[in-house]
Structure formats: structure tokens, C-alpha cells
N, C-alpha and C positions, 0 to 999 in steps of 0.2 A: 526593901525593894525599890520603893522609890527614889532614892539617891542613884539606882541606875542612870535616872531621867535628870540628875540633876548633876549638872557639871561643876556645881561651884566652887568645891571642898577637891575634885580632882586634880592632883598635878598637870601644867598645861599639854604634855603629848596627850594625854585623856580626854582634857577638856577637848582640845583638836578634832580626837575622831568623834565626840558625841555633837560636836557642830556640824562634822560631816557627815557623819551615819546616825542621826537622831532618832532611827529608830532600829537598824540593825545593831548599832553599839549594845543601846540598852540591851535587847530580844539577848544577845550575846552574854554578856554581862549575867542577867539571869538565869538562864537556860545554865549557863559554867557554873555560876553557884550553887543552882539545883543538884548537877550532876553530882559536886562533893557531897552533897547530902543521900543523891537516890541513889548509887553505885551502892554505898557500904550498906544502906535498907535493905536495897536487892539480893547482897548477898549475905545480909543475917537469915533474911524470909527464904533460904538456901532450904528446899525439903519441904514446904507448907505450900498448903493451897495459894498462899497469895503471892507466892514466889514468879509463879508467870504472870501476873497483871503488873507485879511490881517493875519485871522486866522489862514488859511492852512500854510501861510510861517511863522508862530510865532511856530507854531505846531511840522512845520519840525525842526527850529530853536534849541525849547526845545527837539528835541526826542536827536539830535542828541551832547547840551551839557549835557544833562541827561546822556546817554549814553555812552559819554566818562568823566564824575562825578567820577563814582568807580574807573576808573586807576589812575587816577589822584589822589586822594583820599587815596586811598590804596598803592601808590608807593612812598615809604620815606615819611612816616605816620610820625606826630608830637609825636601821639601815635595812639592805635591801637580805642582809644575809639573817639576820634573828625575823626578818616577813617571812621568809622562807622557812625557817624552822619550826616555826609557830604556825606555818601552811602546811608542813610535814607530820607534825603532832597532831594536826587535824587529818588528815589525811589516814595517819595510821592508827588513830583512835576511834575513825570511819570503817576503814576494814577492818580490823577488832570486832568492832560489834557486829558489821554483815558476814562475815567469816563465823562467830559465835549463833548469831540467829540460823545462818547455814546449816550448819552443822546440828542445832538443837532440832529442825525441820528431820533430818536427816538420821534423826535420832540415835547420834554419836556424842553422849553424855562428855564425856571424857576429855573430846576434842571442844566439845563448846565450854566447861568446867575452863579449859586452860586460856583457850581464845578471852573468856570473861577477865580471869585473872590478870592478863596482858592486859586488856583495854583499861580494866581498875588503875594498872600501874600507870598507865601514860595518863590517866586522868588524875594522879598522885601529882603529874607535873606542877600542874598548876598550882598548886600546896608548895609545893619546894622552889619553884618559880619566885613565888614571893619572898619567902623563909631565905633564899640565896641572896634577893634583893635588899631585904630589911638589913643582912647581914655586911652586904656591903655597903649600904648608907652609916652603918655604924663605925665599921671598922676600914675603910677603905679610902681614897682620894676620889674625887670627880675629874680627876684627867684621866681617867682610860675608863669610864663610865661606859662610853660607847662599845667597847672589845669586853667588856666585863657582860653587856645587855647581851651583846651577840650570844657569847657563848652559854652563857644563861638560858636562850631561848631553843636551844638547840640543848644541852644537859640538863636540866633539869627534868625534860619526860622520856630524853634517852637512857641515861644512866639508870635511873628506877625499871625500864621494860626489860634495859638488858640483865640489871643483876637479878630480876624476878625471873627469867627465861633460862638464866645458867640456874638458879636456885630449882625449878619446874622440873629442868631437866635432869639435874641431878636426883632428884628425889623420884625422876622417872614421870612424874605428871604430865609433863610435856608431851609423852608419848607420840615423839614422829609418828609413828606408823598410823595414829589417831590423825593428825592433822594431814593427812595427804587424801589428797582431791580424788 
């Protein structure tokens, strides 16, 4: 966790925003790595007592690298259009989880079961995000690095919501008639 705070070993766009957000970089940083770890806890503890403490702390988790998503994002953009994507993935990784707490308040099982699985997914992004990137440093050129980042920042948490959401629906979990207001 401490290499959050330490920009040394980072590529310079990294080093960049921990110079300019020295402390929302890191909080960001952490909080995202938590999330890959507390999302999948959360939903093993699926059915046990500890399943809702584990949610409320995955909850706080997500609000708060949701949250600090767009500084990070928007501060030494690769371009203005993967800030944005990377502003959108926050955004709908935000409503995910307030649409799911909704709904569990409301006590419509089914529609927050599904609402969680969507948010898991977009939180998947960040996993394939990389996995997309490692793979074109390998296999790729650095002349269209920039159109290769873009769409990356915009596929990586799209693809994985929508093929989770055709797969929901197919099997009928998705259940419209569950997620309507």
C-alpha cells in the first residue's frame, strides 16, 4: 500500500497525477485495489451473517474510489476522451451500487442480486484494463498508443457490464420487471 504514496517505480503519466493529487491519487489507488478484493469477499459471504457488514464496507470502499475516479481521470488526461470513460465507469459503478443498496432497502432481493453483479462487472474493468494494456505493451507499437489507451478506457468496463447483462438476461436474472422504479 505504500507504493500508492510513492511515485518512483511509476510510469511518468502516474508519477504526474501523484504530484498533483498527492493525496487523492493514492486514497484512489487504494480504495480500487480494495474494491478487487472486497467485491469477490462480498459476494462469497452471499447468505451468512457477515454478508451485510461486508457489503456496507465494499459500499464505503466503492463510494469513496468512485469518487476520487474523475480527479484522477481528468488530471493529465492521456486525452480528454479515455477521462471521460474512466469518468463514466465511475459514474456507473456509482449507480450500481446506489440502485443495489436501493433496492436491498426495499427489499427486492433479485433486483439488488443483479444491480451487484453489474457493478462487480464494471469493477472487472479495472482487471482487464490492465490485462488489455500489459498486452499491448507486448505485442503492439507505440504509434497509436494514444487510440489504443482511449479505447481501452472506455472497453475494458463496457464490454464485461454488457456481456454480464445479455448473459443476466438471458438466464432471466436481470428480471426487468425487478429493476423498474
Amino acid at each position: 500500500m505504500s507504493e500508492a504514496f510513492d511515485s518512483g517505480g511509476f510510469p511518468e503519466a502516474l508519477a504526474v497525477k501523484v504530484e498533483i493529487l498527492p493525496v487523492i491519487f493514492p486514497m484512489h489507488m487504494i480504495a480500487g485495489g480494495m474494491a478487487l478484493l472486497l467485491v469477490p469477499a462480498t459476494f462469497f459471504l452471499r447468505g451468512s451473517q457477515w454478508h451485510k457488514w461486508a457489503g456496507r464496507i465494499t459500499a464505503l470502499d466503492i463510494l469513496v474510489a468512485g469518487i476520487t475516479a474523475p480527479f484522477v481521470a481528468w488530471t493529465a488526461p492521456v486525452t480528454v476522451i479515455s477521462a471521460a470513460g474512466f469518468t463514466a465507469q465511475a459514474i456507473v459503478w456509482a449507480a450500481l451500487l446506489v440502485a443495489g443498496v436501493w433496492y436491498i432497502k426495499k427489499g427486492n432481493r433479485s433486483a439488488h442480486q443483479t444491480c451487484m453483479i453489474l457493478m462487480a462487472s464494471v469493477t472487472s474493468g479495472a482487471l482487464f484494463f490492465r490485462v488489455y494494456l500489459a498486452l499491448w505493451s507486448h505485442f503492439a507499437s507505440v504509434h497509436y498508443f494514444k487510440m489504443f489507451y482511449t479505447c481501452n478506457a472506455w472497453i475494458a468496463w463496457s464490454l464485461p457490464l454488457l456481456v454480464t447483462a445479455l448473459v443476466l438476461r438471458k438466464r432471466g436474472l436481470a428480471a426487468h420487471r425487478s429493476l423498474s422504479l
